[in-house]
C-alpha positions as CSV (number, residue, x, y, z in Angstrom):
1,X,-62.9,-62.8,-45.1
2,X,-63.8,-66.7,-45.0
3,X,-66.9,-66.9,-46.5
4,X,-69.5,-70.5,-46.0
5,X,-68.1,-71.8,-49.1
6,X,-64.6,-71.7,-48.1
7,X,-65.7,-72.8,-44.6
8,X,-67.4,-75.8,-46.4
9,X,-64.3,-77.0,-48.9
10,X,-61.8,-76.6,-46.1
11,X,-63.4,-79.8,-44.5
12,X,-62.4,-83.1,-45.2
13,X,-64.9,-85.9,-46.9
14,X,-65.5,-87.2,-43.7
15,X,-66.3,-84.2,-41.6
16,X,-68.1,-83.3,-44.4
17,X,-70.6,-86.1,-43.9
18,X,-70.5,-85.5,-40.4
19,X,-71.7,-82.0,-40.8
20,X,-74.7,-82.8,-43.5
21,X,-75.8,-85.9,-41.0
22,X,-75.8,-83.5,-37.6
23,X,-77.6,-80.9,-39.6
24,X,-80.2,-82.8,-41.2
25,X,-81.2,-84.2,-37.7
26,X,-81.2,-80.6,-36.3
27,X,-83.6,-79.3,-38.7
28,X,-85.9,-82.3,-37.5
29,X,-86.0,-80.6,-34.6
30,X,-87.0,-77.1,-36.0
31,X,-89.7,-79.6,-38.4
32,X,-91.2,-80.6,-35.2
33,X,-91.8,-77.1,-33.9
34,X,-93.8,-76.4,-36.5
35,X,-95.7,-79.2,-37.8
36,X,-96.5,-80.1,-34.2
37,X,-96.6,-76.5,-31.8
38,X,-97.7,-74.2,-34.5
39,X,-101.2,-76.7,-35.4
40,X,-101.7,-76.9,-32.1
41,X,-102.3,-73.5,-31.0
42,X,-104.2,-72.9,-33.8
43,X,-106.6,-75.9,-32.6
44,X,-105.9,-75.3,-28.9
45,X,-106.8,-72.1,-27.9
46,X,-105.3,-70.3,-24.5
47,X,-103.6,-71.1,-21.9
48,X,-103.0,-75.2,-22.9
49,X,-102.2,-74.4,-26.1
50,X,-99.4,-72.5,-24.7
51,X,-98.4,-74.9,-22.5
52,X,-98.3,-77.8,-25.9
53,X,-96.6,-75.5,-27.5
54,X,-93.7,-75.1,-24.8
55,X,-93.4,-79.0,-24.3
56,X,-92.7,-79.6,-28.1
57,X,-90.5,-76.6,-28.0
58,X,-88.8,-78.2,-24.7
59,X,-88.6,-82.3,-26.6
60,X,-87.3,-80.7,-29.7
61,X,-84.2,-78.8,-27.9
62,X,-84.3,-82.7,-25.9
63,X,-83.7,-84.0,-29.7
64,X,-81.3,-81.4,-31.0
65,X,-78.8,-82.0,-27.6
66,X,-79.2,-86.0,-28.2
67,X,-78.4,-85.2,-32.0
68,X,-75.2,-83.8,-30.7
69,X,-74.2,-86.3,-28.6
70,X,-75.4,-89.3,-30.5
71,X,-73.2,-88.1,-33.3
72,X,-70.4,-87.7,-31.2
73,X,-70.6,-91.1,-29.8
74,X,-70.9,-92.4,-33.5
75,X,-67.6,-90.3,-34.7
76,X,-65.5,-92.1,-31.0
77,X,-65.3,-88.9,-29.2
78,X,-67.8,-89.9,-26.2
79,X,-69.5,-92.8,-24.3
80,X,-72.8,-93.5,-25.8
81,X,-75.5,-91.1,-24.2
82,X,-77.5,-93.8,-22.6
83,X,-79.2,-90.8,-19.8
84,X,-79.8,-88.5,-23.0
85,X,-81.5,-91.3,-24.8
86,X,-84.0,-92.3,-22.2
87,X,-84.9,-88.6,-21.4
88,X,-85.9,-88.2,-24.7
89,X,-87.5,-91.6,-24.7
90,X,-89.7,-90.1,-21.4
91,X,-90.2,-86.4,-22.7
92,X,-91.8,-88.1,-25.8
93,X,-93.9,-90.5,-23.8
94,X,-94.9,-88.1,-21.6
95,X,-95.5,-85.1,-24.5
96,X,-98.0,-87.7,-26.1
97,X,-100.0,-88.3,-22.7
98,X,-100.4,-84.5,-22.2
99,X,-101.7,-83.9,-25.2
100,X,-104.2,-86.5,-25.0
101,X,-105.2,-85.5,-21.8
102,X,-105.5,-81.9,-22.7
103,X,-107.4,-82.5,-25.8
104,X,-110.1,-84.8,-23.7
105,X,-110.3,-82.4,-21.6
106,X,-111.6,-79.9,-23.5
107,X,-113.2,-81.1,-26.1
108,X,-114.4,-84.9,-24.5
109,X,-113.6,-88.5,-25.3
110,X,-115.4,-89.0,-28.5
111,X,-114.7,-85.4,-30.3
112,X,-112.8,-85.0,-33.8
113,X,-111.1,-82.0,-32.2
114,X,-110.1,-84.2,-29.5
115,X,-108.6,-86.7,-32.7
116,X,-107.1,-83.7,-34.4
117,X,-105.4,-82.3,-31.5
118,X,-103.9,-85.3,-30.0
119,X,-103.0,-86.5,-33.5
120,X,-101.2,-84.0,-34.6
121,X,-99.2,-83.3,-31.8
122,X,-98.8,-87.2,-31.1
123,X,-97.9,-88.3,-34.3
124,X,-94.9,-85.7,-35.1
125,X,-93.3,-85.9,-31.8
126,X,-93.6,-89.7,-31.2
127,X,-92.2,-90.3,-35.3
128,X,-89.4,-87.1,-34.8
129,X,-88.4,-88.7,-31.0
130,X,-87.9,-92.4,-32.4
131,X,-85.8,-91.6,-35.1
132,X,-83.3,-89.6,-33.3
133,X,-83.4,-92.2,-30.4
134,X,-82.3,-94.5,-33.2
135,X,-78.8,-92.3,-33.6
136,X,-78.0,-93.9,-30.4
137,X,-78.4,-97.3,-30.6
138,X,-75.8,-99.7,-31.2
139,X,-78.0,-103.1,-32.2
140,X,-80.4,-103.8,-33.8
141,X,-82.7,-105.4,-31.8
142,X,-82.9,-102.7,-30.2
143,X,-84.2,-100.1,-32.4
144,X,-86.6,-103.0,-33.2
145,X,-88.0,-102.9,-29.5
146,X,-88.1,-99.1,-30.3
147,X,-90.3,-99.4,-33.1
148,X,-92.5,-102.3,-31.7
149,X,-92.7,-100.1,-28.3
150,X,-94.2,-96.7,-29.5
151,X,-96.3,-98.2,-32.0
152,X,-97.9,-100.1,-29.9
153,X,-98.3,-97.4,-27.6
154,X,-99.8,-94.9,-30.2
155,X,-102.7,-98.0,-30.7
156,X,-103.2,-98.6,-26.8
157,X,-103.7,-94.7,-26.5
158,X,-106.1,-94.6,-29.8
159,X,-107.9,-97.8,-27.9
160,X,-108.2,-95.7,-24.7
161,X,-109.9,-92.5,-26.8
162,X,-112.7,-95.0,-27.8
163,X,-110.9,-95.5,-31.4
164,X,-112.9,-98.8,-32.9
165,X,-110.0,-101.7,-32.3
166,X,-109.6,-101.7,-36.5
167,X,-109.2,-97.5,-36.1
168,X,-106.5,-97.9,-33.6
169,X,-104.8,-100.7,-35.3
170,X,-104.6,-98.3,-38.5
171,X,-103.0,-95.6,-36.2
172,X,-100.4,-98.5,-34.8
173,X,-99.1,-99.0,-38.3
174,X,-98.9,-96.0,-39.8
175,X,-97.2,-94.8,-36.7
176,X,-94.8,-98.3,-37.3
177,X,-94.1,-96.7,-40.9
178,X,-93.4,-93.5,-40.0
179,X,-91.2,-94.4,-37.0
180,X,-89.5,-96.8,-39.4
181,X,-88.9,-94.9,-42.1
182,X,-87.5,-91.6,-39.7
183,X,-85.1,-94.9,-37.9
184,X,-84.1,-96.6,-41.5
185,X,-82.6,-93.1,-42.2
186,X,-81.0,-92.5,-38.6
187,X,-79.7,-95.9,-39.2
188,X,-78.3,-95.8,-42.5
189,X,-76.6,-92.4,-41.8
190,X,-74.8,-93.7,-38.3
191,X,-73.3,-96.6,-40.9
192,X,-72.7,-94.2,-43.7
193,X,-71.0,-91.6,-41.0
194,X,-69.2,-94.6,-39.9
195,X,-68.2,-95.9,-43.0
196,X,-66.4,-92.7,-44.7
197,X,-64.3,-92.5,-41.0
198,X,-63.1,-95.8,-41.3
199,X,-62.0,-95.3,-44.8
200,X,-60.2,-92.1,-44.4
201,X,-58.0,-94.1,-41.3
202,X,-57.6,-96.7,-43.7
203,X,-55.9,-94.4,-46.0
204,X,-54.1,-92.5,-43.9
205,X,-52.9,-95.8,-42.7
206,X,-52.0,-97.4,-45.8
207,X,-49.8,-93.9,-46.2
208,X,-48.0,-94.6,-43.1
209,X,-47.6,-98.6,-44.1
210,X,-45.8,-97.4,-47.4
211,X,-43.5,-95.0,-45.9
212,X,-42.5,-98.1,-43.1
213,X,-42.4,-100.1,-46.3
214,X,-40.4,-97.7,-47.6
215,X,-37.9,-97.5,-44.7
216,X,-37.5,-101.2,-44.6
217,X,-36.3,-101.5,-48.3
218,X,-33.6,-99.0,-47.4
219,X,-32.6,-100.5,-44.6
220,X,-32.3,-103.6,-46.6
221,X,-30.4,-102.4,-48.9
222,X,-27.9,-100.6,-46.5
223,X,-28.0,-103.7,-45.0
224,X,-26.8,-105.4,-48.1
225,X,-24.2,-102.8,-48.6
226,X,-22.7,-102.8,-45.4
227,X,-23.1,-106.3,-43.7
228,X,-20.6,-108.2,-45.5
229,X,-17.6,-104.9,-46.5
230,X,-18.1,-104.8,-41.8
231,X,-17.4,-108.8,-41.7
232,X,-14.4,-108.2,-43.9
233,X,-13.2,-105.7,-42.2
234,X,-13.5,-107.5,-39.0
235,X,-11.6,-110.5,-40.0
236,X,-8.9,-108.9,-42.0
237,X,-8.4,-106.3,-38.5
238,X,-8.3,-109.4,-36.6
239,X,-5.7,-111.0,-38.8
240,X,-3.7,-108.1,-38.8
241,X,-3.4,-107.7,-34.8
242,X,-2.4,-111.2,-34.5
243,X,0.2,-110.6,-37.3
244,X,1.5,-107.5,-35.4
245,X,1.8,-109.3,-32.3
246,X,4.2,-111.9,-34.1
247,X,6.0,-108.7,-36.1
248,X,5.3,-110.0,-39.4
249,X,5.3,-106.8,-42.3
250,X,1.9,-108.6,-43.5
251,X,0.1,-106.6,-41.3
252,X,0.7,-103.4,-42.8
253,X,-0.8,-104.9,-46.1
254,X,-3.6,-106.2,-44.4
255,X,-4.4,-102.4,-42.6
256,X,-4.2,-101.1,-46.1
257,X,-6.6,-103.6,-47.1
258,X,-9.4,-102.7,-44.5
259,X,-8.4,-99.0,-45.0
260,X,-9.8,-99.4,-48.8
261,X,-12.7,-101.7,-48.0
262,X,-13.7,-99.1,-45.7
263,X,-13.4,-96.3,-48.2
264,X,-15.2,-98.4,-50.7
265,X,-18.2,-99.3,-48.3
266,X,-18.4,-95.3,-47.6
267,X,-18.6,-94.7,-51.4
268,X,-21.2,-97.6,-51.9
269,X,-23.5,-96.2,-49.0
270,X,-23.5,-92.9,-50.6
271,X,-24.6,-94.6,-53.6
272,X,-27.3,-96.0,-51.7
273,X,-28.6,-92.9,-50.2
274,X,-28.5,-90.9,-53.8
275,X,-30.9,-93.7,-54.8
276,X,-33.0,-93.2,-52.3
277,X,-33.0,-89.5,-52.7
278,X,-33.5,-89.4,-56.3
279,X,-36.4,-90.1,-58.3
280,X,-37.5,-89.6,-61.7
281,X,-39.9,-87.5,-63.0
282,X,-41.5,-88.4,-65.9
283,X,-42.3,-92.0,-64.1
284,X,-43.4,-90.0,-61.1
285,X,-46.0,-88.1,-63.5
286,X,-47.2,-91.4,-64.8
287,X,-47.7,-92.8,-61.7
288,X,-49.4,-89.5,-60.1
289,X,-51.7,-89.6,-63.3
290,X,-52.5,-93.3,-62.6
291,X,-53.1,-92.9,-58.8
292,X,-55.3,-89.8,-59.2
293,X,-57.8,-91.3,-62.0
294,X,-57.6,-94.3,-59.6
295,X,-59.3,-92.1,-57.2
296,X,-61.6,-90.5,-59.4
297,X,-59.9,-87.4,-59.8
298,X,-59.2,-86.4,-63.6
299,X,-55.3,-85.6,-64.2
300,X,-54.4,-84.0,-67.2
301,X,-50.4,-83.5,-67.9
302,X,-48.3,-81.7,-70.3
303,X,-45.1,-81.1,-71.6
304,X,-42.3,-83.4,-71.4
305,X,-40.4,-84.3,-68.7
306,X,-37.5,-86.6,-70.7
307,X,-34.2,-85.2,-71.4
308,X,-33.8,-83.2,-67.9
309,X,-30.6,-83.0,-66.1
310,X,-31.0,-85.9,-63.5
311,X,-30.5,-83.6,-60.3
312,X,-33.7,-81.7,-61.6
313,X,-35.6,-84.6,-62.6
314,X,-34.9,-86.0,-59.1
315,X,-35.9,-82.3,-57.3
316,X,-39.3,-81.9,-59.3
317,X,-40.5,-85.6,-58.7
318,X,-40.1,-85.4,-55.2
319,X,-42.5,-82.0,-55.7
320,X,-44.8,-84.2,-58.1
321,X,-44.9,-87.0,-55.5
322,X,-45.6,-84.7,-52.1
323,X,-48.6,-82.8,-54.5
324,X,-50.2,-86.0,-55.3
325,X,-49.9,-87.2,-51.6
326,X,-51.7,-83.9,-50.6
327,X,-54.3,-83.9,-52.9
328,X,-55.5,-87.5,-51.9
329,X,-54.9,-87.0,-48.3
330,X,-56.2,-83.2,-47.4
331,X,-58.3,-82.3,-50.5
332,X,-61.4,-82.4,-52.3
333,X,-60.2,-82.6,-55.8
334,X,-62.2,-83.1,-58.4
335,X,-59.4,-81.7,-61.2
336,X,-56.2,-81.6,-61.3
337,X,-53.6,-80.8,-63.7
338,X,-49.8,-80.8,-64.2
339,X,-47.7,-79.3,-66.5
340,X,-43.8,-79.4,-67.4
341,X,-42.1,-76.8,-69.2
342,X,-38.8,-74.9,-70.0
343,X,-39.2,-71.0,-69.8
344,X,-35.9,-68.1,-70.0
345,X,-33.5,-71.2,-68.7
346,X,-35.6,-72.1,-66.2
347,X,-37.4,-75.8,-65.4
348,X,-40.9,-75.1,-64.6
349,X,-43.3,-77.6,-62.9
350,X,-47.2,-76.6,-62.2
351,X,-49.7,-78.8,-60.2
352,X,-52.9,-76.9,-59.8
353,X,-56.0,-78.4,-58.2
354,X,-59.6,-77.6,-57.7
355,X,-59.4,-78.3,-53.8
356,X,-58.7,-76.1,-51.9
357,X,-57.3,-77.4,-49.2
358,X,-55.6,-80.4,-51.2
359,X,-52.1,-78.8,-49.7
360,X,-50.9,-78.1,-46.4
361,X,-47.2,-77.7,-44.9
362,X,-46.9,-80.9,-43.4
363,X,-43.8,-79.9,-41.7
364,X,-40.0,-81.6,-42.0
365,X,-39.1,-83.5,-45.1
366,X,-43.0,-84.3,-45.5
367,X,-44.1,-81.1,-46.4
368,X,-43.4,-77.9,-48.4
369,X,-40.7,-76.8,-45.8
370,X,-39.1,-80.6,-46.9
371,X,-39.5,-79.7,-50.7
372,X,-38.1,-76.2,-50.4
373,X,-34.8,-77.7,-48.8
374,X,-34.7,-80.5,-52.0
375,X,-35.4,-77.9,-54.1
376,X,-32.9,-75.5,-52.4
377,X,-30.1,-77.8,-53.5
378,X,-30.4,-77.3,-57.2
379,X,-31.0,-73.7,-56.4
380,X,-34.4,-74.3,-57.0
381,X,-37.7,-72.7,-56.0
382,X,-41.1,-73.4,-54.7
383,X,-44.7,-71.1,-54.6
384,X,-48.0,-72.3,-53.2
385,X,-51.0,-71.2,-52.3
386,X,-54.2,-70.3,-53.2
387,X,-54.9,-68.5,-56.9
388,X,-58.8,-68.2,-56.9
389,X,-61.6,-69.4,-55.0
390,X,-61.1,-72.9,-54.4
391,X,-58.1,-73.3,-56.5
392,X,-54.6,-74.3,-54.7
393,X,-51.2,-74.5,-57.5
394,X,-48.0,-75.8,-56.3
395,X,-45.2,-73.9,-58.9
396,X,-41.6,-75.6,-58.7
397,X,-38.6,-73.8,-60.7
398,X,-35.5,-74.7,-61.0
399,X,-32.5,-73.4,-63.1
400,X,-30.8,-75.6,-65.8
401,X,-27.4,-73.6,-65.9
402,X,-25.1,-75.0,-63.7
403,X,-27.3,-77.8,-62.3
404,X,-25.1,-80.8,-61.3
405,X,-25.5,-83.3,-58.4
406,X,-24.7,-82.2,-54.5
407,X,-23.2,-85.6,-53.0
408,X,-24.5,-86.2,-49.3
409,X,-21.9,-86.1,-47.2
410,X,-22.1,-89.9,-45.1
């Protein structure tokens, strides 16, 4: 059974962040129940206390739904909730004038119950509705008009109570502090939610740029190979159709000629695809080791790779290099360690990391499926999966007896 831990470290970074920002602004909406409803049926007695007590209850389900869709809009996945916004924009408006009313109502225009009521109930939902507004803007100038609005609301209203103009001032800025402070944090986390998104699509694209990259430097040198052994070939065909044609024995030379170039250029593209195959391991390792600490995950190697039959070497880098490129791309590593050793004629390779989900079967050659077919050729083998809570290993064996090099067939 999955248990919230495991639910929590199979997400990546960013949906992390997305999670921790949509849930601290739904808590602000259970905050609001009860440091606004719950004083205020203790002040308000009855039947309006009731009915205070259902309209924060009603603005802070208004705040949790704009929450959702505020967030969304930040991550791409909607148009911005412009009707959402202003609803709760009008709820809180409209929460603060009841409350006012109901509290001069029942206790007059000059009473400190009057002051406490509509204070409390005022003050929480007006600071709680302009910083989740703020999720939902997209400039600054207007969260500004926000903040400048509702504060100078709050002093209007405290004017209107019979507040002195100094008292009602006071209220106008603290409500201006509060406000700001609740929008500063909306606003940072919409850049900080941003910010982690963008990054991960810049990594995943700078994956996808070095596999192009990749492809083009084999396509050069195939390229290379082939280009000028074809332009040979097509001159030397040529000359020996027009030395047919004229029944000169030259031609037969010059057919054997473009017969060998042709069986040379098949034996010089095979090179070029065992190159591009093969890889070697102990530079592999380095270069995992070096990527990894790059990233701020701490790598720790042993054993020695140097001495290994080439076609092994070649197998096991392939499994160091598709680890590596997991644990970047799909985990949460903060450890990870790789080990190379020689056990009952067996080539053994470890990689074992701390996150969980820092391998996945990405399918084709990209994946585990692709390393199980390289390894299959050297009559290797490959295990992974999980061996504790939160710890993924990757184990590679392959046998040294009777290793030797497969030649692709072109």
């Amino acid at each position: 059974m999955r248990g919230p831990g495991t639910w929590w470290r199979g997400k990546s970074t960013p949906a992390k962040v997305e999670a921790y920002t949509r849930g601290s602004f739904h808590f602000f909406a259970v905050m609001e129940v009860l440091a606004a409803g719950v004083p205020v049926v203790r002040e308000i007695e009855g039947g309006p206390g009731a009915v205070l007590l259902l309209l924060v209850c009603v603005h802070a389900a208004i705040s949790a739904l704009t929450v959702s869709q505020a967030v969304d809009w930040v991550c791409g996945r909607r148009e911005q909730p412009v009707r959402t916004l202003w609803t709760l924009g009008a709820a809180t408006a409209l929460i603060s004038v009841v409350a006012l009313a109901l509290a001069l109502a029942l206790h007059g225009p000059g009473g400190e119950e009057a002051r406490s009521a509509a204070g409390s109930a005022i003050g929480v939902v007006i600071v709680f509705g302009v910083g989740i507004i703020a999720l939902g803007l997209d400039s600054r100038r207007h969260v500004y008009t926000l903040l400048a609005g509702f504060a100078g609301g709050a002093g209007a209203v405290a004017v209107l109570t019979g507040m002195p103009v100094l008292g009602a001032l006071i209220i106008a800025l603290l409500v201006l502090a509060c406000c700001g402070f609740i929008t500063f944090t909306a606003v940072f986390s919409v850049w900080l939610l941003k910010a982690v998104y963008e990054l991960d699509e810049a990594r995943e694209t700078r994956a996808r740029l070095a596999v192009a990259e990749e492809r083009l430097r084999f396509g050069r040198d195939l390229h290379d190979v082939m280009g000028r052994n074809l332009a040979v070939i097509a001159l030397k065909s040529e000359l020996a159709v027009q030395l047919a044609r004229r029944g000169r024995p030259e031609a037969v030379e010059q057919m054997i000629e473009v017969q060998r170039i042709a069986q040379e250029s098949q034996r010089e593209v095979r090179d070029v695809v065992r190159g591009y195959r093969e890889a070697d391991l102990e530079v592999e390792i380095t270069g995992a080791q070096g990527v990894l600490t790059a990233a701020g995950i701490a790598c720790e190697v042993t054993g020695e790779a140097a001495g290994l039959p080439v076609d092994v070497q070649s197998a096991l880098a392939w499994v160091v290099r598709e680890a590596t490129t997991n644990v970047l791309r799909h985990g949460n590593a903060e450890r990870c360690t790789v080990d190379v050793g020689v056990a009952e004629g067996h080539v053994v390779l470890r990689v074992e990391n701390d996150g969980a989900a820092g391998a996945s079967d990405g399918g084709g050659g990209s994946g585990l499926a692709g390393l199980r077919e390289r390894l299959a050729a050297v009559d290797g083998t490959l295990e992974a999966g999980r061996v504790e809570e939160g710890v993924f290993r990757l184990v590679a064996q392959v046998p040294l007896a009777g290793a030797g090099v497969r030649e692709a067939v072109v």
